[in-house]
PyMOL Python script that loads the backbone (N, CA, C, O; Angstrom):
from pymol import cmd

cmd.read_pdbstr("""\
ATOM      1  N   UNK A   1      36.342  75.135  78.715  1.00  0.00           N
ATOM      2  CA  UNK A   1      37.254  75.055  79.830  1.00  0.00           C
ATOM      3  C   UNK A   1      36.683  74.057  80.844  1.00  0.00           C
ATOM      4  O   UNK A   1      35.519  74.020  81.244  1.00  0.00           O
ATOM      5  N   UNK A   2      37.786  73.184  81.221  1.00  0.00           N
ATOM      6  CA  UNK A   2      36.971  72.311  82.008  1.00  0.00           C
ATOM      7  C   UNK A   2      37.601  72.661  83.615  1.00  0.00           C
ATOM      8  O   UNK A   2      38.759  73.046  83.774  1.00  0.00           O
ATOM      9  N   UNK A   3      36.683  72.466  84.691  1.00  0.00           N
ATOM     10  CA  UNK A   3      36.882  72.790  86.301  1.00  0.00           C
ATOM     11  C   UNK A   3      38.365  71.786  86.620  1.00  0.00           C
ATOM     12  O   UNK A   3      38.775  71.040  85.731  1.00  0.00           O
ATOM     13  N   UNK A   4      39.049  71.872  87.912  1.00  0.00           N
ATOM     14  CA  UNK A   4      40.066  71.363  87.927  1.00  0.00           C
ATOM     15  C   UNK A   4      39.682  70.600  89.082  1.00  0.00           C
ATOM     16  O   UNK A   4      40.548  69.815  89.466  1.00  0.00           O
ATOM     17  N   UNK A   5      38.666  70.622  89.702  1.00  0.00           N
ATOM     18  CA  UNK A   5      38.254  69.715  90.531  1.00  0.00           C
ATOM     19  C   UNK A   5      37.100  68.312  89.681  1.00  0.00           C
ATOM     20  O   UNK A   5      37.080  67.081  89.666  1.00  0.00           O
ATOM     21  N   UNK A   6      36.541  69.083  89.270  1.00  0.00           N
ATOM     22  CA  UNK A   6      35.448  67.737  88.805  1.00  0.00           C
ATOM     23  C   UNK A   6      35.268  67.508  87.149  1.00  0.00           C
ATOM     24  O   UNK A   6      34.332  67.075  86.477  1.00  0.00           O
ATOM     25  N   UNK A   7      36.643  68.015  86.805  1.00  0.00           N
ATOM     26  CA  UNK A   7      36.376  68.528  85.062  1.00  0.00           C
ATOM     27  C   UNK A   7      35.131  68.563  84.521  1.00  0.00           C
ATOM     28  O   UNK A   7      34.993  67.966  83.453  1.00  0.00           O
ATOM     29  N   UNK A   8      33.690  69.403  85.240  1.00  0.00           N
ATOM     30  CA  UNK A   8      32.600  70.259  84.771  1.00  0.00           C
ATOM     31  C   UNK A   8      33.304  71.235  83.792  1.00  0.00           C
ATOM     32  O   UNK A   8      34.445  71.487  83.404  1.00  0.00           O
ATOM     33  N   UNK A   9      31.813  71.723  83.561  1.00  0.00           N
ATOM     34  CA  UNK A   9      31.887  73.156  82.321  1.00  0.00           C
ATOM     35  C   UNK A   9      31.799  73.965  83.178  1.00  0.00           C
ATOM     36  O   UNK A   9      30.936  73.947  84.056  1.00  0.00           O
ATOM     37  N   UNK A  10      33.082  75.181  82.996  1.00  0.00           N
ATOM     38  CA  UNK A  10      33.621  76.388  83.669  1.00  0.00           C
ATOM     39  C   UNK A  10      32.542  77.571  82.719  1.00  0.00           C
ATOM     40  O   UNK A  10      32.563  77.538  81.488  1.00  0.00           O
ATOM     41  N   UNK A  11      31.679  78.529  83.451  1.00  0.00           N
ATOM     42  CA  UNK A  11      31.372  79.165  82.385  1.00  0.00           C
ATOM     43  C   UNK A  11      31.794  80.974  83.340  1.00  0.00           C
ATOM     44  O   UNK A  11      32.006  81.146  84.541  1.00  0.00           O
ATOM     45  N   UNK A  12      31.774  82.112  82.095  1.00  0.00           N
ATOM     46  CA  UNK A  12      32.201  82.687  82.782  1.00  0.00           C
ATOM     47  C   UNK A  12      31.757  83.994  83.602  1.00  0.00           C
ATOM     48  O   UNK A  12      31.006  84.656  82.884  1.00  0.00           O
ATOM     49  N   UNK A  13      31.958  84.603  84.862  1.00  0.00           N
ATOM     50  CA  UNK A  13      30.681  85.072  85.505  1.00  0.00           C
ATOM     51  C   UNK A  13      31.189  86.335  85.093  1.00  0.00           C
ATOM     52  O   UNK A  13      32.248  86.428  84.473  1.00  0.00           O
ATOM     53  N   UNK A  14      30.359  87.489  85.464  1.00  0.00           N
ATOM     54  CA  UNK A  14      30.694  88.980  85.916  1.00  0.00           C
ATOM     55  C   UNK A  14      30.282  88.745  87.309  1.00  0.00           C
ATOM     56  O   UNK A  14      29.332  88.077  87.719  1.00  0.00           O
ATOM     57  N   UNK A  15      31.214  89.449  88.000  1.00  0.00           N
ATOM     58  CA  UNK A  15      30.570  90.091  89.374  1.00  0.00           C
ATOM     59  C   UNK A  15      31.045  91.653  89.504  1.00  0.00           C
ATOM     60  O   UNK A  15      31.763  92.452  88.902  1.00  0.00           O
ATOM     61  N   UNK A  16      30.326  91.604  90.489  1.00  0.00           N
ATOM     62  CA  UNK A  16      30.576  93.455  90.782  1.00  0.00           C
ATOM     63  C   UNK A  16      30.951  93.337  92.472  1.00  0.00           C
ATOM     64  O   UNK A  16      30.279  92.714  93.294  1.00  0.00           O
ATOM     65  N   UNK A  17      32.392  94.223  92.783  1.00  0.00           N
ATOM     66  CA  UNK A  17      32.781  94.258  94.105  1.00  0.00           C
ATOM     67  C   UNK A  17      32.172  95.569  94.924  1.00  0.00           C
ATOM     68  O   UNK A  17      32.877  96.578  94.963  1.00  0.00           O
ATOM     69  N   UNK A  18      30.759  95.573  95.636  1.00  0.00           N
ATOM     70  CA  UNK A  18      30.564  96.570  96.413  1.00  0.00           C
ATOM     71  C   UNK A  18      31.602  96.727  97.741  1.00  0.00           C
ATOM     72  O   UNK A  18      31.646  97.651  98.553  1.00  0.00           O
ATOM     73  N   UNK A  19      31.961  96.188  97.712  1.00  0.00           N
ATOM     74  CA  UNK A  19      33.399  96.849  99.176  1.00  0.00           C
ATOM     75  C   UNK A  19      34.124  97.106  98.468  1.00  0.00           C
ATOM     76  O   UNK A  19      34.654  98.038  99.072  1.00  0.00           O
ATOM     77  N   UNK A  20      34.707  97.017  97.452  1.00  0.00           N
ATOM     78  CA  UNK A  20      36.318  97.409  97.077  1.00  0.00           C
ATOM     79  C   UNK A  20      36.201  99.082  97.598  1.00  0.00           C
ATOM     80  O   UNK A  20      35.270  99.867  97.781  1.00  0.00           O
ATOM     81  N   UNK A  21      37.673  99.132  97.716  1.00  0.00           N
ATOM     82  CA  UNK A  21      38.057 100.591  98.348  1.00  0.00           C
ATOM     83  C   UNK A  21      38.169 101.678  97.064  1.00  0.00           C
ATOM     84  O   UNK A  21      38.191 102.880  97.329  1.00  0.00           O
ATOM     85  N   UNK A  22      38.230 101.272  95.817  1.00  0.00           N
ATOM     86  CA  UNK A  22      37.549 102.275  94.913  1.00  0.00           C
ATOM     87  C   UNK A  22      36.321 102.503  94.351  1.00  0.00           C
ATOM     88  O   UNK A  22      36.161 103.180  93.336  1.00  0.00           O
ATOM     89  N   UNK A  23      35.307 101.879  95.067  1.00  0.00           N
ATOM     90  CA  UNK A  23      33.901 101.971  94.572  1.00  0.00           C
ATOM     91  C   UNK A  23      33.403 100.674  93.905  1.00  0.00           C
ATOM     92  O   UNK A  23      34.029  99.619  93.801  1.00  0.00           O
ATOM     93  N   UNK A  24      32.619 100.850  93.633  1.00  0.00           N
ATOM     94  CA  UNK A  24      32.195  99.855  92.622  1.00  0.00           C
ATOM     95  C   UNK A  24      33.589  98.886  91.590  1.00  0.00           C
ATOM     96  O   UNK A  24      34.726  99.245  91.287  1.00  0.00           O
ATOM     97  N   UNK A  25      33.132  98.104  91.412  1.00  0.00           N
ATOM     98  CA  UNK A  25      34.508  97.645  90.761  1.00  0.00           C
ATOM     99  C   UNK A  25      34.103  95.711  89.881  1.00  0.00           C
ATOM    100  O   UNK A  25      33.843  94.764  90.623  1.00  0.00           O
ATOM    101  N   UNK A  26      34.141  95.549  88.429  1.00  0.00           N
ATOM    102  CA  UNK A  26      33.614  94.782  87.958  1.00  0.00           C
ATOM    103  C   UNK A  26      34.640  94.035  87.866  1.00  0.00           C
ATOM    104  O   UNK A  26      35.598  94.713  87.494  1.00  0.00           O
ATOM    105  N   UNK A  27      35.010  92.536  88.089  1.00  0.00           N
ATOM    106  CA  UNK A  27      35.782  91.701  87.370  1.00  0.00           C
ATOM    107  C   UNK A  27      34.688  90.540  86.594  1.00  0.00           C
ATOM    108  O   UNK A  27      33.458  90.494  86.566  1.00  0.00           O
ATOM    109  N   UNK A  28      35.753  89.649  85.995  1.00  0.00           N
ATOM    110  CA  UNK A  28      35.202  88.284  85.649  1.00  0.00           C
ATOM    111  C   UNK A  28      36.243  87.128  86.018  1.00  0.00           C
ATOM    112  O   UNK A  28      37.471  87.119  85.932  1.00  0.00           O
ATOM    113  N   UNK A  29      35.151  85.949  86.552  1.00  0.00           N
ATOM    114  CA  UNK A  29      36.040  84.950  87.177  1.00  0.00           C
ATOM    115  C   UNK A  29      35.198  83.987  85.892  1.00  0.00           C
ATOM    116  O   UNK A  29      34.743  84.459  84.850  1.00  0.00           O
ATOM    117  N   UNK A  30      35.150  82.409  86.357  1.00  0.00           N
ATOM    118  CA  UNK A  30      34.791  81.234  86.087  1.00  0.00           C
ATOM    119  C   UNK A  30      34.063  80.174  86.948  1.00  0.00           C
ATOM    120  O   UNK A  30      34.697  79.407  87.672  1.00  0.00           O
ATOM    121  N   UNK A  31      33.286  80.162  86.891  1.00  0.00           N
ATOM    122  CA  UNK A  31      32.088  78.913  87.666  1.00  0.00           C
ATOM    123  C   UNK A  31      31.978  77.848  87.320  1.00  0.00           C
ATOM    124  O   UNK A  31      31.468  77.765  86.202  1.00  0.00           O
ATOM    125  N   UNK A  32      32.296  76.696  87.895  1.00  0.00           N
ATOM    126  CA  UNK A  32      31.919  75.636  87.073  1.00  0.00           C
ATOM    127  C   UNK A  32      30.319  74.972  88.063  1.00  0.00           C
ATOM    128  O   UNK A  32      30.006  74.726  89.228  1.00  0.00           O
ATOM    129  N   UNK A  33      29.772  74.932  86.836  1.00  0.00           N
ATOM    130  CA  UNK A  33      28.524  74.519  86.417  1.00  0.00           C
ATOM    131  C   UNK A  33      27.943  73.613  87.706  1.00  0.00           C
ATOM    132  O   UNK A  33      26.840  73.855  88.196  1.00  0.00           O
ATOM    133  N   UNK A  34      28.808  72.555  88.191  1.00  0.00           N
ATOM    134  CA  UNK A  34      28.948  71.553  88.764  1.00  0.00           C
ATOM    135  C   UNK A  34      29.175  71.047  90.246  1.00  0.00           C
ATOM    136  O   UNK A  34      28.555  70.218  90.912  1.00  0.00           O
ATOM    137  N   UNK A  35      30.290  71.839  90.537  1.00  0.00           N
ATOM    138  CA  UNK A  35      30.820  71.922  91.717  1.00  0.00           C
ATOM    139  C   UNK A  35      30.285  73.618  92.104  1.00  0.00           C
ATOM    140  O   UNK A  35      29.436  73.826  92.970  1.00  0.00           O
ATOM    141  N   UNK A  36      30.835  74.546  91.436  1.00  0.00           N
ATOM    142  CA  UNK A  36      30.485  75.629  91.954  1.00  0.00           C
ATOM    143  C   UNK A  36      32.051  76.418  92.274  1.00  0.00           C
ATOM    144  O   UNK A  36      32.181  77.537  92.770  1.00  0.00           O
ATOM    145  N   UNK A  37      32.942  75.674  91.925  1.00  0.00           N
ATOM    146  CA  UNK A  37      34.609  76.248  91.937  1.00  0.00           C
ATOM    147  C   UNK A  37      34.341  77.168  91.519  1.00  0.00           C
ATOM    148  O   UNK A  37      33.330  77.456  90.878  1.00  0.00           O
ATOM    149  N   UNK A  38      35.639  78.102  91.958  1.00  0.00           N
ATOM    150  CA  UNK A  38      35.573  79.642  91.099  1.00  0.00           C
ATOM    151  C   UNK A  38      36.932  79.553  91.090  1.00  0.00           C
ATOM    152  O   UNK A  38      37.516  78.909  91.961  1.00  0.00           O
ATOM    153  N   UNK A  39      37.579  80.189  90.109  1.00  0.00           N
ATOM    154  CA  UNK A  39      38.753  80.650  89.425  1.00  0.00           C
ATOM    155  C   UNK A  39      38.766  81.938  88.831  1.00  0.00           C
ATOM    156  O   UNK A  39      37.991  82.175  87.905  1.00  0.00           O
ATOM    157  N   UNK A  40      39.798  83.070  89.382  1.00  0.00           N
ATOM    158  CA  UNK A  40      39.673  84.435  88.434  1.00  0.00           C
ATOM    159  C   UNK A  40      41.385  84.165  89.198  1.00  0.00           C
ATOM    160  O   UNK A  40      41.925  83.468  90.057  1.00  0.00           O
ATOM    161  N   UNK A  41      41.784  85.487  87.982  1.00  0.00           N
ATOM    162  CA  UNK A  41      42.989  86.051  88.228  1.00  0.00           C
ATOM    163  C   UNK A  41      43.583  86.438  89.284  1.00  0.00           C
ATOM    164  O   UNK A  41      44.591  87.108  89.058  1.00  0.00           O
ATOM    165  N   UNK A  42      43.297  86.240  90.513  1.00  0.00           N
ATOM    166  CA  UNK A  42      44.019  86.747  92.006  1.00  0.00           C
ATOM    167  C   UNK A  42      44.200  85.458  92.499  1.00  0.00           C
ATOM    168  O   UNK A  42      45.312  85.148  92.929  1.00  0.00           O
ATOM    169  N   UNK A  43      42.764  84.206  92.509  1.00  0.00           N
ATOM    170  CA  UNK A  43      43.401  82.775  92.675  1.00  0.00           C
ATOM    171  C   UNK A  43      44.633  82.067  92.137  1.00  0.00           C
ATOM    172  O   UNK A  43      45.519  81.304  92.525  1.00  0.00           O
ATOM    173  N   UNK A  44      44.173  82.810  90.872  1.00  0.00           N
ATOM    174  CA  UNK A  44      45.701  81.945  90.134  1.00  0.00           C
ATOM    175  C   UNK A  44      46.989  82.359  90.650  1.00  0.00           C
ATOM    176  O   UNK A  44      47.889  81.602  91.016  1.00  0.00           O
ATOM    177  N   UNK A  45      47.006  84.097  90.649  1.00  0.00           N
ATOM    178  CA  UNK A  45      48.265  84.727  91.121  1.00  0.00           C
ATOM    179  C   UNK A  45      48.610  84.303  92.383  1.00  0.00           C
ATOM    180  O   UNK A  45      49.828  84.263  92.553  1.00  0.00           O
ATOM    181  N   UNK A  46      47.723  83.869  93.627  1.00  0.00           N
ATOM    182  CA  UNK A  46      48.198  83.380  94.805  1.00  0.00           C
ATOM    183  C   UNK A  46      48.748  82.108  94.697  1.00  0.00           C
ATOM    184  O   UNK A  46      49.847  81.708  95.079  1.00  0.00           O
ATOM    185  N   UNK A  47      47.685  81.416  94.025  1.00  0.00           N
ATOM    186  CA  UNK A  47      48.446  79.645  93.437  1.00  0.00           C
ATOM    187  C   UNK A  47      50.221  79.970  93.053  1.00  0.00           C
ATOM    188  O   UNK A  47      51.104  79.203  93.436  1.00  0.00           O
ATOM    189  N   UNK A  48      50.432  80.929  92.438  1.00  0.00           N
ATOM    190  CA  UNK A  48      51.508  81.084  91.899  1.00  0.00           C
ATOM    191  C   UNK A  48      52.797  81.412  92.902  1.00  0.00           C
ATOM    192  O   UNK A  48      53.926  80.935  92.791  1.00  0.00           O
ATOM    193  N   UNK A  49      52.479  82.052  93.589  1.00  0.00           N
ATOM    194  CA  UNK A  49      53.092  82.413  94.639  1.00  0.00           C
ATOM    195  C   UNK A  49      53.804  81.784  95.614  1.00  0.00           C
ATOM    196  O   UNK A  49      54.868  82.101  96.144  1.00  0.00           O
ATOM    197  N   UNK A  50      52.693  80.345  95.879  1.00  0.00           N
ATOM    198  CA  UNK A  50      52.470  79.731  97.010  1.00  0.00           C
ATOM    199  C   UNK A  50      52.921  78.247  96.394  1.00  0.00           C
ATOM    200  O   UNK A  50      53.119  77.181  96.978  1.00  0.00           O
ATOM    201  N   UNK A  51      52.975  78.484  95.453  1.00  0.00           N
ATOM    202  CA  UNK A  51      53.499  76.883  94.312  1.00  0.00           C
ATOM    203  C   UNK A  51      55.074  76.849  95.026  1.00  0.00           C
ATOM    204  O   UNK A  51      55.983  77.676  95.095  1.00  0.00           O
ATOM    205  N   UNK A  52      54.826  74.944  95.687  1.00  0.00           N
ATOM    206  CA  UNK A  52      55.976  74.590  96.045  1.00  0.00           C
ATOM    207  C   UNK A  52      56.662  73.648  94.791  1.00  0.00           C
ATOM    208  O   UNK A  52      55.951  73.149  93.919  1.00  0.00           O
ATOM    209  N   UNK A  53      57.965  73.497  94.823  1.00  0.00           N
ATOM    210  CA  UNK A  53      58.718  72.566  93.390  1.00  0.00           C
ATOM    211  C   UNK A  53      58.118  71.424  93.858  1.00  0.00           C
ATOM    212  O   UNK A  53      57.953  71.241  95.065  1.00  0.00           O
ATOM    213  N   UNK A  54      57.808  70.713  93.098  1.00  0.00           N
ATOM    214  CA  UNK A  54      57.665  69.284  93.615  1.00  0.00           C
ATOM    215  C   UNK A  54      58.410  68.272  93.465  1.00  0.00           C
ATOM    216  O   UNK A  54      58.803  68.013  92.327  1.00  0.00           O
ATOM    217  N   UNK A  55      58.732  67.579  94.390  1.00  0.00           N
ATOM    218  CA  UNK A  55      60.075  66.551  94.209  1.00  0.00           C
ATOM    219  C   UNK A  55      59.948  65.267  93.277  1.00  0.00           C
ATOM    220  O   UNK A  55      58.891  65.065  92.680  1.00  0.00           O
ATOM    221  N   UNK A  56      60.775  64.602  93.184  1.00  0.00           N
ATOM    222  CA  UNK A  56      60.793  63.760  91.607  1.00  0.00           C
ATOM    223  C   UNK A  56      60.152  62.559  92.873  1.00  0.00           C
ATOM    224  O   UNK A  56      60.202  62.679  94.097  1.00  0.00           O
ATOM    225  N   UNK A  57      59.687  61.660  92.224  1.00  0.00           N
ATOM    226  CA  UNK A  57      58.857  60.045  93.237  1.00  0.00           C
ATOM    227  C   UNK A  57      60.219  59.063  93.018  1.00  0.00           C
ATOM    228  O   UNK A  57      60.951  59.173  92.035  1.00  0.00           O
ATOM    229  N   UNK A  58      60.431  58.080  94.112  1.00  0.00           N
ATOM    230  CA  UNK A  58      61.119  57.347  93.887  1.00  0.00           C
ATOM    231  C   UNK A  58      60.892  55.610  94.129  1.00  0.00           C
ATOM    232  O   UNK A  58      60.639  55.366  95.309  1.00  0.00           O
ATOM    233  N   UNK A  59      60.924  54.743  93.499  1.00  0.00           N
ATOM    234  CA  UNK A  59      59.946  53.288  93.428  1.00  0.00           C
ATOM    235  C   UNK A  59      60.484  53.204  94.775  1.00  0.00           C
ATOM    236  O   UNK A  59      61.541  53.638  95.233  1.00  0.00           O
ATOM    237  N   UNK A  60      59.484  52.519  95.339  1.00  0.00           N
ATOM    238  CA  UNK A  60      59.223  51.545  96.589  1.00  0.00           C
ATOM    239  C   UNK A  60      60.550  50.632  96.695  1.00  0.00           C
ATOM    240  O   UNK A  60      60.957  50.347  97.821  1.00  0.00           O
ATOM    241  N   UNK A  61      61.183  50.203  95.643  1.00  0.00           N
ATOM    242  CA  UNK A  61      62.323  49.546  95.609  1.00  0.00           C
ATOM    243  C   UNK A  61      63.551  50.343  96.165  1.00  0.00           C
ATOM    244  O   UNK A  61      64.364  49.808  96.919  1.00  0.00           O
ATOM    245  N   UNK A  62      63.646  51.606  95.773  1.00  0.00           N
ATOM    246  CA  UNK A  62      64.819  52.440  95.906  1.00  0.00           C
ATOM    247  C   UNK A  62      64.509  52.945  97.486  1.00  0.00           C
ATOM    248  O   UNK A  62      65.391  52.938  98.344  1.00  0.00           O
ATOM    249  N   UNK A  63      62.999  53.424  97.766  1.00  0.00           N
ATOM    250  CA  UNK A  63      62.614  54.016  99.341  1.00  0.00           C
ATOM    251  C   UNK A  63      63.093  52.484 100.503  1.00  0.00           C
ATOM    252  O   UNK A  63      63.692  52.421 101.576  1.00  0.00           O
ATOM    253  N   UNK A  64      62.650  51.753  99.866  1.00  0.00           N
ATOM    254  CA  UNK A  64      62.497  50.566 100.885  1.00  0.00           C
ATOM    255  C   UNK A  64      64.100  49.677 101.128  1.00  0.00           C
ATOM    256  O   UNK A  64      64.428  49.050 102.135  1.00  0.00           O
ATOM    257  N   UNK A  65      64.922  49.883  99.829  1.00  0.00           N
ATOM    258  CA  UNK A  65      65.804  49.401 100.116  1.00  0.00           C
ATOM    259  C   UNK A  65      65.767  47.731  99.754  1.00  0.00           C
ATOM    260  O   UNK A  65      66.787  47.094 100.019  1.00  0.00           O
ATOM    261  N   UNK A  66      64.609  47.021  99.154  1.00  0.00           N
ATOM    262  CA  UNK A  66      64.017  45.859  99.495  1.00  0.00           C
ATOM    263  C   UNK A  66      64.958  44.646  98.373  1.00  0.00           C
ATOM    264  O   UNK A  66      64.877  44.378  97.175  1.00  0.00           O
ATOM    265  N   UNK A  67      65.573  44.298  99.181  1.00  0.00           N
ATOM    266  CA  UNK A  67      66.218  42.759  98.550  1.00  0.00           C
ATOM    267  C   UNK A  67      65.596  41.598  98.316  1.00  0.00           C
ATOM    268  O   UNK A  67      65.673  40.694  99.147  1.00  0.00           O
ATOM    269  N   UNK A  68      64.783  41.429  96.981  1.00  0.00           N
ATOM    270  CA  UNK A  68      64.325  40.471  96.810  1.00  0.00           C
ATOM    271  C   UNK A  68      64.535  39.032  96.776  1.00  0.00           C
ATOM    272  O   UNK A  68      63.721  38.109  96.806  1.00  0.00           O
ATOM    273  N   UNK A  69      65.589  39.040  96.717  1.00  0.00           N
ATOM    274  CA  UNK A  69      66.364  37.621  96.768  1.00  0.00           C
ATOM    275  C   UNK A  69      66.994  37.248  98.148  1.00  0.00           C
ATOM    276  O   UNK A  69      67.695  36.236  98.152  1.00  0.00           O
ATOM    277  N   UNK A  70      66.857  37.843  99.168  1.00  0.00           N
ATOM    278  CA  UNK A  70      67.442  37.264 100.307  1.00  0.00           C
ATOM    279  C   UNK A  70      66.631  36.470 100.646  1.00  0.00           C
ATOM    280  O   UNK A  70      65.642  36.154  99.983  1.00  0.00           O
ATOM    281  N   UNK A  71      67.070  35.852 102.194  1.00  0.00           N
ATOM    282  CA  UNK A  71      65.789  34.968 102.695  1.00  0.00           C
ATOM    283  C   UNK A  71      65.242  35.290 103.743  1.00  0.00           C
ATOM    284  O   UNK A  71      64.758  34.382 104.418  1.00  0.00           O
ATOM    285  N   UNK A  72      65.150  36.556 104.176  1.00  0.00           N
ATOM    286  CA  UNK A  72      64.355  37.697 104.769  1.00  0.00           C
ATOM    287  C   UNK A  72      63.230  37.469 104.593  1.00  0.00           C
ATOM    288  O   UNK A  72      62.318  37.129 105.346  1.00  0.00           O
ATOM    289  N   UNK A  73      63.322  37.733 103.199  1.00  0.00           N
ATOM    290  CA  UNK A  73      61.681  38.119 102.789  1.00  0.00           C
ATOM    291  C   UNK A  73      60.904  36.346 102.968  1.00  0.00           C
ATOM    292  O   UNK A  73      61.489  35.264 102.924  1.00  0.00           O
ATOM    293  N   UNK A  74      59.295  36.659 103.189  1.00  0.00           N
ATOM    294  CA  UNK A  74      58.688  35.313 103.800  1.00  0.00           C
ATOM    295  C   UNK A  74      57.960  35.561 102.172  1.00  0.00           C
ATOM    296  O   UNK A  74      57.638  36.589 101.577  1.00  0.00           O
ATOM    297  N   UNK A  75      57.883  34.036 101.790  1.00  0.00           N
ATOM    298  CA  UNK A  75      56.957  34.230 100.146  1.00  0.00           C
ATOM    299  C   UNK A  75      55.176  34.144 100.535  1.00  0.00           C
ATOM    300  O   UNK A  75      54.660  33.188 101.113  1.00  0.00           O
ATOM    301  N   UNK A  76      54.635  35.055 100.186  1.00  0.00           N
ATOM    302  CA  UNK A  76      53.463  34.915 100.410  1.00  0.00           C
ATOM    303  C   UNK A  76      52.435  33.728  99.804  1.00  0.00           C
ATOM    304  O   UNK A  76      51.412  33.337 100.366  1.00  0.00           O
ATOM    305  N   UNK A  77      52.861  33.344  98.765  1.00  0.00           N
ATOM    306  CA  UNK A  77      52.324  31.895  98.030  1.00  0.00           C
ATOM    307  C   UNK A  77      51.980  31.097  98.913  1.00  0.00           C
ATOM    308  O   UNK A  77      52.716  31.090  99.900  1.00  0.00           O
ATOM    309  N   UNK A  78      50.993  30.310  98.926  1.00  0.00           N
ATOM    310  CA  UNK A  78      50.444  29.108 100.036  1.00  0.00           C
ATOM    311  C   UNK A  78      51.563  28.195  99.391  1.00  0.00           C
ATOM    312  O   UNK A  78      51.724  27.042  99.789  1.00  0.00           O
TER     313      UNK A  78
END
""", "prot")
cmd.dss("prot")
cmd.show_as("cartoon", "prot")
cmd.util.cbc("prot")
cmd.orient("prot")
């Protein structure tokens, strides 16, 4: 598995939650090697949650409106 920040080697941890409100309490997440990212199952589920659609990109031509052939435009060529 590779990290999603620095594509390092994710390897995978145990930890143990001494606060949780039922006692003791073991999960397993993912460390990468490298950075030190962590990823377990409650990150992802919030990622999920919080995931906006993302809109389609549109060329610089279509945003800008830009008429290449008028005589607006100044030619940059010496």
């Amino acid at each position: 598995m590779n990290c999603t920040r620095c594509q390092g080697l994710m390897l995978d941890e145990h930890m143990i939650d001494m606060e949780g409100g039922y006692g003791e309490m073991w999960s397993v997440s993912t460390r990468c090697v490298n950075c030190g990212h962590r990823d377990d199952a409650v990150i992802q589920h919030h990622r999920q949650l919080s995931a906006k659609p993302v809109m389609a990109t549109m060329s610089a031509h279509e945003v800008l409106n830009l008429d290449w052939d008028s005589e607006e435009m100044e030619s940059l060529a010496a």
